[in-house]
C-alpha positions as CSV (number, residue, x, y, z in Angstrom):
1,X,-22.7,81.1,-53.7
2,X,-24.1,83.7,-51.4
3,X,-25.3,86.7,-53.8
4,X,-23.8,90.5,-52.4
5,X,-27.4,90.9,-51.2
6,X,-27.2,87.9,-49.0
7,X,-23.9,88.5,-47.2
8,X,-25.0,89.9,-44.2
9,X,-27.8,87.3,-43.6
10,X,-25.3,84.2,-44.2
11,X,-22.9,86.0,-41.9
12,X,-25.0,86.5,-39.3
13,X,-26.5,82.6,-39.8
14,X,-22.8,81.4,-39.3
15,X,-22.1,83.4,-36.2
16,X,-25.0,82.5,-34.6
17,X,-24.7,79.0,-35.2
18,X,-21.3,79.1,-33.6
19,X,-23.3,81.3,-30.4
20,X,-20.1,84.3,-31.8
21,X,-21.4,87.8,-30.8
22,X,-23.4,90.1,-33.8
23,X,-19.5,92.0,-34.3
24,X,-18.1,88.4,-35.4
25,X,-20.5,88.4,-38.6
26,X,-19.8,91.6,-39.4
27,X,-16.2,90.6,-39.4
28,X,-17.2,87.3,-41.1
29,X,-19.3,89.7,-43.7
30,X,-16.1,92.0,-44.6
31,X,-13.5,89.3,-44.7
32,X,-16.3,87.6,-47.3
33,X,-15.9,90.7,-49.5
34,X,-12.1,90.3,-49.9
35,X,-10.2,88.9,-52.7
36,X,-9.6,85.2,-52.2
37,X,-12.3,84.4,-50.2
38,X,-16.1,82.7,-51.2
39,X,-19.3,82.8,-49.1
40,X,-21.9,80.3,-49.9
41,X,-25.1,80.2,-48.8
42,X,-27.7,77.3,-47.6
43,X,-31.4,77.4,-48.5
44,X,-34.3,76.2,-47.2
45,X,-36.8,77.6,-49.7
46,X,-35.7,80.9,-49.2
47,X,-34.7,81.1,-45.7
48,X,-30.9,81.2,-45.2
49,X,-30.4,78.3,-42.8
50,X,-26.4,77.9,-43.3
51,X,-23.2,78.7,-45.0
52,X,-19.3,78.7,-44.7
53,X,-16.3,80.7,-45.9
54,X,-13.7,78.9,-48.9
55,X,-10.1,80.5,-49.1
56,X,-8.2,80.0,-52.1
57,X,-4.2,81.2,-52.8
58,X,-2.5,79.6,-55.5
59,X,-3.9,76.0,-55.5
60,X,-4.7,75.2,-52.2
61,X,-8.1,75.9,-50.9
62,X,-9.4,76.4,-46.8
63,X,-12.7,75.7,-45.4
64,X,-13.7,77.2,-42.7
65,X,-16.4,78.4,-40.5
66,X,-19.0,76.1,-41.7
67,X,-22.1,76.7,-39.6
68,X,-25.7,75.4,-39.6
69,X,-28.8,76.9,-37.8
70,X,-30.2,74.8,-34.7
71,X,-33.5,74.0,-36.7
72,X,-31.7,72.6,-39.8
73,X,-29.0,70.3,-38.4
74,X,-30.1,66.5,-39.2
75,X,-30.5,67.4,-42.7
76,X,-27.4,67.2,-44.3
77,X,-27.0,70.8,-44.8
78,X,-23.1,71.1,-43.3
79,X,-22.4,68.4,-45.5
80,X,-23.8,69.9,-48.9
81,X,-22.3,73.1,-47.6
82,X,-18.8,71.2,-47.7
83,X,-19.3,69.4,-50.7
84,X,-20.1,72.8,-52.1
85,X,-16.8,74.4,-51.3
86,X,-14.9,71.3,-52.5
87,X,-16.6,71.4,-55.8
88,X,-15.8,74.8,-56.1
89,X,-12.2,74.7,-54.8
90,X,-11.9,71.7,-57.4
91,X,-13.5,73.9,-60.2
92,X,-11.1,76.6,-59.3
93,X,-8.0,74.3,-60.2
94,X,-6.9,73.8,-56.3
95,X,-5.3,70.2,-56.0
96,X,-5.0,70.8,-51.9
97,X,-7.8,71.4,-49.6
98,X,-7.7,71.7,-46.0
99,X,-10.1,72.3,-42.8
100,X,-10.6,71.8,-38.9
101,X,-12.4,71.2,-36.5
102,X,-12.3,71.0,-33.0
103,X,-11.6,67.7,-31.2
104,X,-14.4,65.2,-29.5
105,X,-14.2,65.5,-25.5
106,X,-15.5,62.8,-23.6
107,X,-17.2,61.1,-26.6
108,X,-19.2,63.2,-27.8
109,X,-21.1,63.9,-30.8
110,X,-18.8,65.9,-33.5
111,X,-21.0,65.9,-36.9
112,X,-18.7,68.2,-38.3
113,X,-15.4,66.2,-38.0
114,X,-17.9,62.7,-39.5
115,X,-19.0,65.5,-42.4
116,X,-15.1,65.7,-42.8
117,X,-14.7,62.0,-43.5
118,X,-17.6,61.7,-45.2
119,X,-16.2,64.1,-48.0
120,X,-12.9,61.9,-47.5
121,X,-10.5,64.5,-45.4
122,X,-8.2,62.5,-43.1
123,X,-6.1,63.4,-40.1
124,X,-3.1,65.2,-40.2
125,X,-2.6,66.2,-36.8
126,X,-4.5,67.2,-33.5
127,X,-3.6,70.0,-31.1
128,X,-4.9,70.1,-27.4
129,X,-7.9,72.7,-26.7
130,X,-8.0,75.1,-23.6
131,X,-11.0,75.8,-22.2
132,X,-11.7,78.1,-18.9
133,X,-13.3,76.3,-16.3
């Protein structure tokens, strides 16, 4: 779990890994304060390198917004932050636990939809994404 002191940094970590702009962390940061909601933190040694938001009402538990920094991808670190939030959302008595990610295009490389079957989500449905040209 991120500590209080911590909130800003893993914020600003996830935001960046998703190239967001500096006023998405400090949304990410406030929503992360808010009943509900979890932050957990990745470490290298003491360097936050990682982290993603858990959402839990009743029994049924969201991840979301799982980022890793350029310079720790290849290391497992999305996954153990996944596992993380599953452990805790299991912990927490949720017996339902969602996520998403955006589709492949053109074959390529989507670690964070393998992390997803890795941890043993499956498909429930796809939407088509938009993007300006």
């Amino acid at each position: 779990l991120a500590a209080a002191g911590e909130r800003a940094a893993v914020s600003q970590c996830i935001a960046s890994a998703f190239s967001m702009p500096s006023p998405f962390a400090q949304w990410l940061d406030d929503m992360s304060a808010r009943p509900k909601w979890t932050l957990v933190a990745a470490l290298d040694q003491a360097q936050i390198v990682g982290g993603g938001l858990l959402f839990i009402e009743n029994r049924l538990a969201w991840l979301g917004m799982g980022g890793v920094m350029p310079e720790a991808r290849g290391r497992h670190v999305h996954r153990a932050i996944m596992a993380q939030r599953i452990a805790l959302a299991i912990e927490r008595g949720c017996t339902h636990i969602v996520t998403e990610t955006g589709e492949p295009i053109n074959n390529e490389p989507n670690p964070s939809l393998r992390n997803m079957y890795r941890c043993g989500f499956t498909r429930v449905s796809s939407r088509v994404n938009y993007s300006r040209t």
